[in-house]
Legacy VTK file of the C-alpha trace (Angstrom):
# vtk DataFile Version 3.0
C-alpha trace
ASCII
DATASET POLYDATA
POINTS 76 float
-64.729 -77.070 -52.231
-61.685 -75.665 -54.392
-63.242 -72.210 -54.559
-64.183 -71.832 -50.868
-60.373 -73.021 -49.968
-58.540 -70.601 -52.988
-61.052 -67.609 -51.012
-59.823 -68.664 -47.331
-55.935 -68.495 -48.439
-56.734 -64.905 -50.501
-58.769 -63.931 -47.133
-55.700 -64.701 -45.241
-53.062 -63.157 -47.150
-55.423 -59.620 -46.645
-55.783 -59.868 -43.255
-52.030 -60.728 -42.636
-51.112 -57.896 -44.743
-53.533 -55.591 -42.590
-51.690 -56.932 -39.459
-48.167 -56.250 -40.461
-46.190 -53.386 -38.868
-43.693 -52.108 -41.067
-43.644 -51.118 -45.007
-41.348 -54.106 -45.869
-43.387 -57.252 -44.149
-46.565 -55.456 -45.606
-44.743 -55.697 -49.170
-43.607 -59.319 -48.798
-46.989 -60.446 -47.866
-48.649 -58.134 -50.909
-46.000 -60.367 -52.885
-46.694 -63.532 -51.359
-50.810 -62.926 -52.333
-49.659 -61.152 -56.171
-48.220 -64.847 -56.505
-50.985 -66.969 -54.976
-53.946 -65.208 -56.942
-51.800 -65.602 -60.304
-50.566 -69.372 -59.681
-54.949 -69.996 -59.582
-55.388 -67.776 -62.261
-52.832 -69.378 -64.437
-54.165 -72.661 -62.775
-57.868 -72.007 -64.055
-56.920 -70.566 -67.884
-54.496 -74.230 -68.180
-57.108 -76.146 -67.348
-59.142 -74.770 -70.136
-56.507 -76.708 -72.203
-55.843 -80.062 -73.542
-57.098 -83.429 -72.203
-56.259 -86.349 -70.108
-52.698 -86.316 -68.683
-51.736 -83.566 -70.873
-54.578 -81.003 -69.033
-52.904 -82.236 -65.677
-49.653 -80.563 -67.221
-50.889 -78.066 -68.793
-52.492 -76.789 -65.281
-49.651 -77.051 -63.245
-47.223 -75.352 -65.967
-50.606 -72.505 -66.226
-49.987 -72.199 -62.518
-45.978 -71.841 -62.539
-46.189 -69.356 -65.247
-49.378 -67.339 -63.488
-47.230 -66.775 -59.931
-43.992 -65.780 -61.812
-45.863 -63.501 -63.886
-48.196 -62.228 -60.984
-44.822 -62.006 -58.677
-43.045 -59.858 -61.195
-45.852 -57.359 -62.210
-46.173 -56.478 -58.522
-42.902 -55.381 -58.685
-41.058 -58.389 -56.165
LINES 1 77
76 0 1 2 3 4 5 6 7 8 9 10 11 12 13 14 15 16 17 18 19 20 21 22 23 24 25 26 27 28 29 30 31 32 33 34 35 36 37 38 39 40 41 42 43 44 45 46 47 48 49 50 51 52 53 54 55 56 57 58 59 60 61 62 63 64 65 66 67 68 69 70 71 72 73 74 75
């Protein structure tokens, strides 16, 4: 269930970023997908961690540190 929703919102932000007009919404929606696919990568490699509440934590924080890092490689 997880996977088939993470590939509808990815599926989404490419097909929004195929519809936009101009250079500058087609790089705010390449940002906005950079920092969804890296929030569920970070997501995925945190949950490898730790146990009980502490893997609940250690996911989120995973996923905070995945979208910064995704945002800021892609340059936004």
């Amino acid at each position: 269930m997880k996977k088939g929703s993470i590939l509808a919102i990815l599926a989404t932000m490419g097909l929004l970023q195929a519809c936009a007009t101009t250079p500058a919404q087609q790089h705010q929606v390449g940002c906005a997908g950079a920092t969804v696919a890296g929030a569920v990568l970070g997501g995925v490699v945190g949950n490898q961690f730790g146990g009980g509440s502490g893997k609940d934590i250690l996911t989120a924080g995973g996923a905070v540190a995945g979208g910064i890092a995704a945002n800021n490689a892609a340059g936004c």
